[in-house]
C-alpha positions in Angstrom: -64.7 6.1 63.5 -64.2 7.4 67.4 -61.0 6.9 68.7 -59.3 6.1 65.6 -56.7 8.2 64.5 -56.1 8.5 60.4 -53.2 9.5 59.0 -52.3 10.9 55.4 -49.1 10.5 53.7 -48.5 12.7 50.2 -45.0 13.2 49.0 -44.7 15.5 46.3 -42.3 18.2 44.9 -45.0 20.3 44.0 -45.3 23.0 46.1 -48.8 24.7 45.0 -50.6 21.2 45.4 -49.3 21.4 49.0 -50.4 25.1 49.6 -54.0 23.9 47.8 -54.2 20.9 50.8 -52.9 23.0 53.5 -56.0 25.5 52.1 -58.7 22.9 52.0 -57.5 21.6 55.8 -57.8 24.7 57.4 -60.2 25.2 60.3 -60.6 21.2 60.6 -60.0 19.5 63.5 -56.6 17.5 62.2 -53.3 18.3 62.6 -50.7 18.8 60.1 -47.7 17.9 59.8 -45.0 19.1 56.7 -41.9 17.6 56.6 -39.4 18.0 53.5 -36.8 15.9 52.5 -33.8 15.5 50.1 -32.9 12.7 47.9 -29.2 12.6 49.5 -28.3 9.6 47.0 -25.7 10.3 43.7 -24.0 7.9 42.3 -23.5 4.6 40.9 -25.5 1.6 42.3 -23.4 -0.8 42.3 -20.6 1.6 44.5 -23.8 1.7 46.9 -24.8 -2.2 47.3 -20.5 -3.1 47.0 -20.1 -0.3 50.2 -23.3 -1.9 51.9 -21.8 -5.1 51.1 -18.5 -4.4 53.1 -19.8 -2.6 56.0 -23.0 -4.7 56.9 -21.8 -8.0 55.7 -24.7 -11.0 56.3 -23.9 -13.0 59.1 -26.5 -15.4 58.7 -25.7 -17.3 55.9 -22.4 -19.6 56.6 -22.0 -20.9 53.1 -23.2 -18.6 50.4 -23.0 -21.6 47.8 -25.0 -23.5 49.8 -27.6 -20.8 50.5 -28.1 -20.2 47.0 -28.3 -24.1 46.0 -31.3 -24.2 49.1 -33.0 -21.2 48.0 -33.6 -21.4 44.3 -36.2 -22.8 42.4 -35.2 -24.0 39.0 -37.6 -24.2 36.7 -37.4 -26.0 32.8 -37.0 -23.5 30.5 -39.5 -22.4 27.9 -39.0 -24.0 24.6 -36.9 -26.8 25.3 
C-alpha cells in the first residue's frame, strides 16, 4: 500500500504487553507513539448526566413533550 499511512491503536494497562510490542517494532520503519492516560471519572452517573444536563442544556429541541411524542416508535407489546 504506497502512500498509505496505517495506524494502530491498543489501549491496555498492561505494561509488559506494551514493552513486548515496543520489542517486536524495533528497527521497522514506523513510528511510535505511547501515550498514557487516566480514567479522571469517580462518581455517580446520574451527578454526571444531571451536571451535563445544566451546563450544556439542548437548544435544539423547543418542546421536549413534543420531541419525544415525534421521535418514538410504539410498538404492541408482546403478549397482549
Amino acid at each position: 500500500m504506497i502512500g498509505m499511512d496505517l495506524k494502530i491503536t491498543i489501549k491496555t494497562n498492561k505494561k509488559d504487553l506494551i514493552d513486548r510490542i515496543l520489542n517486536l517494532v524495533s528497527g521497522e520503519s514506523a513510528v511510535v507513539n505511547l501515550e498514557s492516560s487516566e480514567d479522571n471519572f469517580s462518581g455517580d452517573l446520574g451527578l454526571f448526566l444531571n451536571d451535563l444536563a445544566k451546563n450544556c442544556p439542548v437548544t435544539s429541541i423547543k418542546d421536549p413533550v413534543l420531541w419525544q411524542r415525534q421521535t418514538r416508535e410504539d410498538r404492541e407489546l408482546p403478549f397482549s
